[in-house]
C-alpha positions as CSV (number, residue, x, y, z in Angstrom):
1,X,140.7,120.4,138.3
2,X,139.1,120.6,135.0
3,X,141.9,122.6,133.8
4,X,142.9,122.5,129.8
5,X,145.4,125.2,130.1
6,X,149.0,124.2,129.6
7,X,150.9,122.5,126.6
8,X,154.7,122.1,127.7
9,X,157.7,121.5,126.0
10,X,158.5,117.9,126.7
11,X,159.9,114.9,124.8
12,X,157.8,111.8,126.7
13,X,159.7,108.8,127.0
14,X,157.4,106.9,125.0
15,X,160.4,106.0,122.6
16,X,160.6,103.0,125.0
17,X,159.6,99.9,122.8
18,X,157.2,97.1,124.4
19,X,154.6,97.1,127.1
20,X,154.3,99.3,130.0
21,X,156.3,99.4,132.8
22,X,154.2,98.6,135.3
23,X,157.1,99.7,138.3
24,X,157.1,103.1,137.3
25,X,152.7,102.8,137.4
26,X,153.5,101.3,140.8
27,X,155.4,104.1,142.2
28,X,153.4,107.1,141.3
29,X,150.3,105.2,142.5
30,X,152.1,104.6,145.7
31,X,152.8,108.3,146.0
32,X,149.5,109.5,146.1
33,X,148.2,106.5,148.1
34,X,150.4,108.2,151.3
35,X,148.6,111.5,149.6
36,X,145.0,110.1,150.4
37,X,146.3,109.5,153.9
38,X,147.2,112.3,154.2
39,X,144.1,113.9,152.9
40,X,142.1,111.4,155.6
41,X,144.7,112.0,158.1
42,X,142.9,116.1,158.3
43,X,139.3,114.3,158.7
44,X,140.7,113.2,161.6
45,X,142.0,116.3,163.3
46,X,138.0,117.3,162.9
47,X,136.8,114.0,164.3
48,X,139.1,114.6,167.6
49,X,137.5,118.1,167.5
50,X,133.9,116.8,167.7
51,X,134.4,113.8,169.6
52,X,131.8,112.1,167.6
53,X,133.4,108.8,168.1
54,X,134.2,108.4,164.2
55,X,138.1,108.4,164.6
56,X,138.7,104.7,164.6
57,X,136.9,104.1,161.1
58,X,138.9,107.1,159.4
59,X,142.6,106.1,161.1
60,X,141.6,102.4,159.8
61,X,141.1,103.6,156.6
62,X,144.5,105.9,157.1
63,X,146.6,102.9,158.0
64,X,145.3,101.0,155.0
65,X,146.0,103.5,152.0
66,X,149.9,104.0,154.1
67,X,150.1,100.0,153.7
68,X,149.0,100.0,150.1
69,X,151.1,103.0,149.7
70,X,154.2,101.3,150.9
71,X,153.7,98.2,149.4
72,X,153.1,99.9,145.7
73,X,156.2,102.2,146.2
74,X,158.3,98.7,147.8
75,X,156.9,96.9,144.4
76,X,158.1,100.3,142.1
77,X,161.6,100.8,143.5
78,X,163.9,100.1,141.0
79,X,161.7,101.5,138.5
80,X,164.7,104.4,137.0
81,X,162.6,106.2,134.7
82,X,160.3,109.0,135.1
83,X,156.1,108.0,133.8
84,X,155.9,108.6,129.9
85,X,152.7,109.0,127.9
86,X,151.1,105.8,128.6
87,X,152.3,105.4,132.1
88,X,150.5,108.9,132.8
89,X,147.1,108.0,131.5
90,X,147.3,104.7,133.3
91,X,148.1,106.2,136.4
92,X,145.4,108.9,136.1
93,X,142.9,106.5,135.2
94,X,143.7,104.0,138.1
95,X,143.8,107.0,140.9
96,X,140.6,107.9,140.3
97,X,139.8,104.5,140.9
98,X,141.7,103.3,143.7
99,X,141.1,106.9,145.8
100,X,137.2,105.8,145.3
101,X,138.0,102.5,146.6
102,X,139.7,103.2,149.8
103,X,138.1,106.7,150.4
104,X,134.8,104.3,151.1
105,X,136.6,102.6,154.0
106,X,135.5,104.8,156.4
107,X,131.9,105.0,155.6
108,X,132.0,101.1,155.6
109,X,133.9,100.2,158.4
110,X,132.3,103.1,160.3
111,X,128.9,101.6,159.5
112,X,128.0,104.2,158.0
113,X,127.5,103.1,154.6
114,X,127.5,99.7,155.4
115,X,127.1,98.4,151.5
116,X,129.7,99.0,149.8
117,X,128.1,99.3,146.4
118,X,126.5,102.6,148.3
119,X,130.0,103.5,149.8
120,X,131.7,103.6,146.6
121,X,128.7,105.5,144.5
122,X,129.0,108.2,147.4
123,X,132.6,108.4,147.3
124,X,133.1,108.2,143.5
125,X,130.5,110.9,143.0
126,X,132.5,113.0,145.7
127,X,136.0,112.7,143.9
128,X,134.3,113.8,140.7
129,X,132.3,116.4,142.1
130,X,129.0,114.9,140.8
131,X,127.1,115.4,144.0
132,X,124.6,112.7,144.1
133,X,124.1,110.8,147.5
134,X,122.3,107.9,148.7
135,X,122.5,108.9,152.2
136,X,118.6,109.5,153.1
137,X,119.7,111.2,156.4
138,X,122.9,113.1,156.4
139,X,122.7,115.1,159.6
140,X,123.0,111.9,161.5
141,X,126.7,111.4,160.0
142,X,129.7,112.4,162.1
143,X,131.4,115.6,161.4
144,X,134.7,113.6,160.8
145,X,133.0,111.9,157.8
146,X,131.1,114.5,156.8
147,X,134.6,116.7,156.5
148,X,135.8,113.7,154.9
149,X,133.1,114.1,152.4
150,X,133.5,117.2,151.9
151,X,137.1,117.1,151.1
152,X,136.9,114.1,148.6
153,X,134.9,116.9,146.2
154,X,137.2,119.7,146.7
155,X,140.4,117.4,146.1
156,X,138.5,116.2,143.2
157,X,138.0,119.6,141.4
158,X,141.0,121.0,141.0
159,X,142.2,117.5,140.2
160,X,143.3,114.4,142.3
161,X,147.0,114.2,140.4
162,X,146.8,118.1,139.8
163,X,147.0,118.7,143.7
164,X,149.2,116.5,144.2
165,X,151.5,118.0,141.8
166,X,151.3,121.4,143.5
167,X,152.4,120.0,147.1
168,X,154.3,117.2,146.7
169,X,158.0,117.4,144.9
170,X,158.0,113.4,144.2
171,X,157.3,113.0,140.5
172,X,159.5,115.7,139.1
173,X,159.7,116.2,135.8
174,X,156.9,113.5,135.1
175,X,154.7,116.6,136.6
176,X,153.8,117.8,133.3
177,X,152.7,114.5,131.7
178,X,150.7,113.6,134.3
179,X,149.2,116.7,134.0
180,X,148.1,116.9,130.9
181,X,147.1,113.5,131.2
182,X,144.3,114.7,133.7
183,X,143.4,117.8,132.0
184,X,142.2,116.6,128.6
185,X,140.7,119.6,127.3
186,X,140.2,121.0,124.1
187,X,142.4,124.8,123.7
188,X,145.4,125.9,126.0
189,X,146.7,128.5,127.6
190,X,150.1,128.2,128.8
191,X,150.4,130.6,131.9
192,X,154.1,129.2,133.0
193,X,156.6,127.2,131.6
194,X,156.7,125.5,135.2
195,X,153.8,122.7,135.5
196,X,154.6,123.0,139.1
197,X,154.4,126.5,139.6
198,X,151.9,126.8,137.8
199,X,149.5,124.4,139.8
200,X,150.5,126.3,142.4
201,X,149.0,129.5,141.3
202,X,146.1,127.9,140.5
203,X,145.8,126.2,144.1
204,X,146.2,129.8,145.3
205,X,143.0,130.9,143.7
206,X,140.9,127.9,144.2
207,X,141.8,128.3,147.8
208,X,141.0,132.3,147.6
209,X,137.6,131.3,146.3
210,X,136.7,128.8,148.7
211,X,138.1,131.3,151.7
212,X,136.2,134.1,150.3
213,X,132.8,132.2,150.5
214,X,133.2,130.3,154.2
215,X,133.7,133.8,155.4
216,X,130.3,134.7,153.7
217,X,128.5,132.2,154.2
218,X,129.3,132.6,158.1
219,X,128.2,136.4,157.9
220,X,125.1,134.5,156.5
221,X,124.7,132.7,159.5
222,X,125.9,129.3,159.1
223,X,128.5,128.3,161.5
224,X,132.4,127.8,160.5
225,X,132.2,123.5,160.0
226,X,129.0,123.8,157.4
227,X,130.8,126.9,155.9
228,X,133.8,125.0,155.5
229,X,131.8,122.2,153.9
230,X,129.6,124.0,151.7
231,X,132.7,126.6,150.5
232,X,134.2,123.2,148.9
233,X,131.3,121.6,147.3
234,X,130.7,125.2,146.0
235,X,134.2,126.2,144.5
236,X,134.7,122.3,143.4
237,X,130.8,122.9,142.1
238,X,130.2,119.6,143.8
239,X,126.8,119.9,145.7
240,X,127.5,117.6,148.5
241,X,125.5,119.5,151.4
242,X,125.9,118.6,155.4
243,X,121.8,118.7,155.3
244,X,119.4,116.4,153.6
245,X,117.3,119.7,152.3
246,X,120.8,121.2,151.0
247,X,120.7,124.8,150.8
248,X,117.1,125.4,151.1
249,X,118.2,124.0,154.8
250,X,118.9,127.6,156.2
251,X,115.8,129.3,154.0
252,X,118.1,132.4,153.6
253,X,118.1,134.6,150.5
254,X,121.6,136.0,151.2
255,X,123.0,132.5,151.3
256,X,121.4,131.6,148.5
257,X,122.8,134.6,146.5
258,X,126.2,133.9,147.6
259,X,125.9,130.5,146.7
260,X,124.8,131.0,143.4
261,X,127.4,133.9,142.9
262,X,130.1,131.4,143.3
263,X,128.8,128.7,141.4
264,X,129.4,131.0,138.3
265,X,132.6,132.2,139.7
266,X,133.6,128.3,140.0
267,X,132.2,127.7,136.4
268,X,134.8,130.2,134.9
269,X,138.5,129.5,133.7
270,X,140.3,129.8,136.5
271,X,143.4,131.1,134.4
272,X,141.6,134.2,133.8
273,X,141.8,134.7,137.7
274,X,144.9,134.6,137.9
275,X,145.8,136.8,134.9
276,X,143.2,139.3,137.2
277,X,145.8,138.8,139.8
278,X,148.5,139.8,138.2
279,X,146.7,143.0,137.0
280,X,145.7,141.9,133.6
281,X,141.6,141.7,134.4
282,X,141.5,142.6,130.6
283,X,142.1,138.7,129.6
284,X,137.9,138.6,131.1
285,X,136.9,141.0,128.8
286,X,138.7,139.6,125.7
287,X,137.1,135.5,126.8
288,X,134.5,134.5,124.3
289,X,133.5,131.4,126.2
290,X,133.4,133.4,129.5
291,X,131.0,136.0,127.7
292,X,128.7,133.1,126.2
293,X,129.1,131.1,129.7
294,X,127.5,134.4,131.3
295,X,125.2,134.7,128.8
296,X,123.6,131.5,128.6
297,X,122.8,131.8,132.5
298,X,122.0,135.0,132.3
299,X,119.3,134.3,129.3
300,X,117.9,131.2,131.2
301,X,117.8,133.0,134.3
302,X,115.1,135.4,132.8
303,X,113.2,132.7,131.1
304,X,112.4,130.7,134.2
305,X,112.0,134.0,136.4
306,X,109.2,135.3,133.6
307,X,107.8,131.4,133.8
308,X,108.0,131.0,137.7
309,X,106.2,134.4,137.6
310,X,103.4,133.5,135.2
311,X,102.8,129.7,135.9
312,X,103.4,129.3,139.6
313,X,102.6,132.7,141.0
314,X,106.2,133.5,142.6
315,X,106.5,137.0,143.5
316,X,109.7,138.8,141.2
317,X,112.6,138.5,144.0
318,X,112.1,135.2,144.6
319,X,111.2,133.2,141.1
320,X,114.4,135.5,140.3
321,X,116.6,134.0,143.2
322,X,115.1,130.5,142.4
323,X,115.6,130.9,139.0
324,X,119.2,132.1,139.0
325,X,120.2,129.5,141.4
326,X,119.0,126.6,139.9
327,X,120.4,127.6,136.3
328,X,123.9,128.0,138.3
329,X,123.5,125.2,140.0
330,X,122.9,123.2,136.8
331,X,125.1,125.0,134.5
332,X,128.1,124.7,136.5
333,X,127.2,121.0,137.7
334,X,127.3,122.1,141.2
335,X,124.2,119.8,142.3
336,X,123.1,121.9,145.3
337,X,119.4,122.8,145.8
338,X,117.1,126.0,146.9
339,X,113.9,124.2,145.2
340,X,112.3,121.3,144.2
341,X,112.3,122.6,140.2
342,X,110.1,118.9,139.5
343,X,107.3,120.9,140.7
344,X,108.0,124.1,137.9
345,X,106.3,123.8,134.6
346,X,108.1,120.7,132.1
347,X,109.4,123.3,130.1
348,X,111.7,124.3,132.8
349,X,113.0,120.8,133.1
350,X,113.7,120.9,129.5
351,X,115.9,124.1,129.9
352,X,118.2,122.8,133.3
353,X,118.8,119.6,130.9
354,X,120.5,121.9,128.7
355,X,122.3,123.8,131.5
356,X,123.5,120.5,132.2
357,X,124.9,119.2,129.3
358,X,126.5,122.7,128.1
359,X,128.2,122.8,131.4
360,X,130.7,125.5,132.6
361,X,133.8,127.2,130.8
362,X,136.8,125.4,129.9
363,X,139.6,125.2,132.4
364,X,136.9,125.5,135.3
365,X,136.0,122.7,137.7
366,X,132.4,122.5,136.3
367,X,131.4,119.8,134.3
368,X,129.4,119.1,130.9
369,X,130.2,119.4,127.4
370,X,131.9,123.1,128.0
371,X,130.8,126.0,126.0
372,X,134.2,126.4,124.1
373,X,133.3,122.8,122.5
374,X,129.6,124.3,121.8
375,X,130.8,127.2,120.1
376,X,133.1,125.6,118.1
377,X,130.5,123.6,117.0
378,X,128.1,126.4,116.8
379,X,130.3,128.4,114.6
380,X,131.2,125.3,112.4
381,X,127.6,124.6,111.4
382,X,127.2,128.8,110.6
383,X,130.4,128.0,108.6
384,X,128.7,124.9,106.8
385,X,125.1,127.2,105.5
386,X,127.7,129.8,104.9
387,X,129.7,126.8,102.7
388,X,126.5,126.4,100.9
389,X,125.9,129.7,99.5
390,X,129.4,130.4,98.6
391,X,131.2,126.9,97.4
392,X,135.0,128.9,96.7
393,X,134.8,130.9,100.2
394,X,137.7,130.0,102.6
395,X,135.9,130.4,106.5
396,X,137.9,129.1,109.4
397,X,136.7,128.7,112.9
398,X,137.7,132.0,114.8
399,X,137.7,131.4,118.9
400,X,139.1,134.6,120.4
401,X,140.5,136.0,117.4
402,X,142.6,133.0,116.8
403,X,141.8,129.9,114.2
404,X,140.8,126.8,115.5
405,X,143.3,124.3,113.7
406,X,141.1,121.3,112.1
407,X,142.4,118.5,114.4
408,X,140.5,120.7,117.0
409,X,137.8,120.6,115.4
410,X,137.2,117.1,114.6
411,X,138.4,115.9,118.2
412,X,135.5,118.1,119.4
413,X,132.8,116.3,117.1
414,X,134.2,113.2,118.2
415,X,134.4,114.4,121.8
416,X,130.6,115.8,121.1
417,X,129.0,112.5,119.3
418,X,131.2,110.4,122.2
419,X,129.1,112.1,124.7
420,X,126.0,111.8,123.5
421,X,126.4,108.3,122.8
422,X,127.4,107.5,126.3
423,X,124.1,109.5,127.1
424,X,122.2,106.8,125.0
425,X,123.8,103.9,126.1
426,X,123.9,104.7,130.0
427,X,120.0,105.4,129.3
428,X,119.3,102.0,127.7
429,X,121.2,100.1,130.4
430,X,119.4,101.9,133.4
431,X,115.9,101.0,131.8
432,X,116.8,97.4,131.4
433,X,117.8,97.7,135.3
434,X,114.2,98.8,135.6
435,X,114.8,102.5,136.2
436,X,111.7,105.0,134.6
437,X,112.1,106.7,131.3
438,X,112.4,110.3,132.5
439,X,114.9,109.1,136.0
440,X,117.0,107.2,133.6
441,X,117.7,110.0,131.3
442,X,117.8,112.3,133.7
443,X,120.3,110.4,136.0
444,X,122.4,109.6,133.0
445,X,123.1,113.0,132.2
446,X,123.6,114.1,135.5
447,X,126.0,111.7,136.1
448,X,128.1,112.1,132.6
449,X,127.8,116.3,133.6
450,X,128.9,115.6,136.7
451,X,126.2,117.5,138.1
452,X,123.9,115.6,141.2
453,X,119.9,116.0,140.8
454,X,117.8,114.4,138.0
455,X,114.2,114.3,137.3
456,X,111.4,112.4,138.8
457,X,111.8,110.4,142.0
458,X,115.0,111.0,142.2
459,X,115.3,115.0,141.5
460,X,116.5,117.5,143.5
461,X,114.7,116.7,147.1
462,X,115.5,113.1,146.6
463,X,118.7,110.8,147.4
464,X,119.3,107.9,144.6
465,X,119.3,105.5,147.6
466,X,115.9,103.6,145.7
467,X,118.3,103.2,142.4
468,X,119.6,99.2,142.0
469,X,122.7,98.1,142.9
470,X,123.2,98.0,138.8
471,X,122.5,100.8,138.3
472,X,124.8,102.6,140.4
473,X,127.5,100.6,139.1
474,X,126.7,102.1,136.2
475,X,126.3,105.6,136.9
476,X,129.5,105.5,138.9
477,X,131.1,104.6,135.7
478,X,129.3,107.7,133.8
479,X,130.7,109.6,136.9
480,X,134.6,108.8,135.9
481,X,134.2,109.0,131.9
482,X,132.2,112.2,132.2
483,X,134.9,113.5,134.8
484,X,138.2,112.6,132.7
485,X,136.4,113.7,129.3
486,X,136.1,110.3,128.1
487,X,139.5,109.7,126.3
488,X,141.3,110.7,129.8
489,X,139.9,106.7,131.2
490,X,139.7,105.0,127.6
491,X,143.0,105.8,127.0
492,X,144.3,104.1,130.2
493,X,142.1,100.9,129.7
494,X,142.7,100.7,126.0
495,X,144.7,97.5,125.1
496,X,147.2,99.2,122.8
497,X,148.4,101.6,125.7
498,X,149.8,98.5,127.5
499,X,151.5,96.9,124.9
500,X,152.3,98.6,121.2
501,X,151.9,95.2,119.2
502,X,148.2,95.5,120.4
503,X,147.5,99.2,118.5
């Protein structure tokens, strides 16, 4: 889960001179190897459900993260200490890896996704809730992998190590590095001085959420699997659909307004829910970033309703139900689709590419920039003109009543520049791979966000099956940065967090 929300009170063991220990790396890894096992070993409770003859490829791939799991834990034993700093970024950094790796067994060995350049775009973009899919033809999948693709995106928005911290009791008090070692956010909230408890609390209301909606979208009329499905690429604002035409599949208003409802719900800290559960709904009303969150969609919403109206004839319901579920769909980087928006006037485009960028609210599982880093930002540059015309006054950057210290700040200009400049670069590279202008920017910031569709060929009707093999290399990487918030996977590949004579 994109969750920023907890600072604990913990002395790492980082005091440890020399390199890494790579047994201690070893035997968290090993731990959540038997948890991706696990995860596949519910994929096939559906397959023996459906019969659809998919069980063999998803107990293979079972039977090969226990094995790694084993042998990684066998390698780790003797490791006595619990993961400190550097241990925890490295072991974030390398699940996210190694669960895209083997979660692609059993689209490979299935024959599913027989390249595995394919597999591992589909499956990376599931664990970081991107959305995008090669898969041309998804209806013909069984509903074993299909679950199984469904699952890698909910897992993967509350948070690969984050879940596994809330059921598991194996890394102990290393629960709260590894923890903040996934959330890299940019203001916290700290809701209980347990990390365990508290990711347990959290579960409860990302599971409420996704509950909530399957029994909705049932009422709606779809029936309990591609409720199920849809319910976790919703609440993990995913996007992966069980149809090739997403949600304009059932062609149901209702569904679409329950879709897009929680979208936004998914976009919002999810602390704030559970303050709201323990009767203190007054913590929505005092959020600054929830109120500009809702605001933004809510302006954008009216914008494209008034131009769907004016340019492309729609009658006021619909260009307002088109309208609102696009800009959730973007804003949140949920990825599903009502409408193929390529065909709306360029303008549009030129607004859902901000949706996208700007993102959801800190502490959500949406992706983008976040609004709390845009209006920090925001209010910094009133501050500068304001700087201007009075040299001697004193104005500090005011989030919720509170100051914003100055290290904040300028890790959220660097955060902010960072981003862009992964924008730029992942654009160049996808041109030289011979990608269009417009699919290559658009792809690129999809991909950082986290979000699915781009422009062009391949927008929100398309797969990115035509992209080359390069190119999805590439975007899978944009997938992970833009997932881990950059410093989250630089961190664990950065030279000096290995050894401390190389810093």
């Amino acid at each position: 889960m994109k969750v920023n929300s907890y600072v604990p009170d913990f002395n790492e063991q980082s005091s440890r001179s020399g390199s890494v220990d790579i047994k201690i790396v070893s035997r968290s890894m090993g731990l959540l190897m038997y948890f991706e096992a696990a995860l596949m070993l519910l994929s096939t409770g559906v397959s023996l459900v459906y019969g659809d003859g998919d069980l063999s490829s998803l107990l293979v791939a079972v039977g090969v993260c226990i094995a790694v799991g084993l042998a990684m834990s066998a390698y780790g034993r003797h490791a006595h200490e619990q993961p400190g700093r550097r241990e925890s970024y490295i072991v974030v950094g390398l699940t996210w890896i190694l669960f895209s790796a083997f979660g692609m067994i059993p689209f490979v060995y299935g024959g599913y996704i027989p390249s595995v350049t394919d597999a591992f775009f589909e499956t990376m973009s599931g664990f970081t809730t991107t959305g995008a899919t090669i898969l041309d033809d998804i209806e013909s999948l069984p509903h074993g992998i299909l679950f199984w693709r469904a699952l890698t995106q909910w897992i993967g928005g509350l948070g690969i190590v984050f879940f596994t911290i809330a059921l598991l009791p194996g890394f102990g008090r290393s629960s709260q590095m590894l923890f903040l070692s996934e959330s890299t956010g940019v203001t916290h909230t700290k809701i209980h001085p347990n990390v365990r408890v508290m990711a347990r609390f959290l579960w409860l209301v990302y599971f409420t959420l996704t509950l909530s909606e399957t029994v909705l979208l049932m009422l709606g009329g779809m029936n309990l699997f591609d409720a199920v499905c849809h319910a976790f690429a919703t609440t993990a604002t995913g996007g992966f659909s069980t149809k090739s035409a997403s949600i304009a599949y059932w062609n149901s208003p209702f569904i679409e307004y329950v879709v897009s409802l929680f979208m936004i719900l998914s976009g919002i800290n999810f602390t704030l829910y559970f303050y709201a559960m323990k009767g203190q709904p007054i913590h929505f009303l005092r959020e600054r970033e929830v109120r500009w969150f809702l605001k933004s969609v809510g302006v954008l919403t009216v914008v494209i309703t008034v131009t769907l109206m004016v340019c492309n004839g729609y009658g006021i319901e619909e260009a307002f139900r088109k309208s609102l579920f696009q800009v959730a769909t973007c804003h949140t980087s949920c990825g599903f689709a009502s409408a193929d928006y390529t065909l709306w006037p360029g303008f549009v485009w030129m607004l859902l590419i901000f949706a996208m960028l700007s993102g959801g609210c800190t502490g959500s599982t949406s992706g983008g920039i976040k609004n709390m880093r845009l209006m920090i930002m925001s209010q910094g540059i009133r501050n500068q003109v304001k700087q201007i015309l009075h040299p001697q006054a004193v104005l500090p950057v005011r989030i919720n009543g509170k100051i914003i210290d100055h290290s904040i700040i300028n890790a959220v200009q660097v955060f902010f520049v960072s981003y862009m400049a992964f924008i730029l670069i992942g654009w160049v590279l996808l041109m030289l791979c011979g990608v269009g202008l417009t699919e290559s920017m658009s792809t690129v910031i999809s991909a950082m966000g986290n979000v699915g569709p781009g422009l062009g060929a391949f927008g929100p009707v398309n797969s990115w099956a035509a992209m080359p093999s390069v190119a999805k290399w590439i975007l899978s990487a944009l997938m992970l940065i833009g997932r881990l918030e950059i410093f989250g996977l630089l961190i664990a590949f950065y030279p000096g967090t290995w050894d401390r004579n190389l810093e």
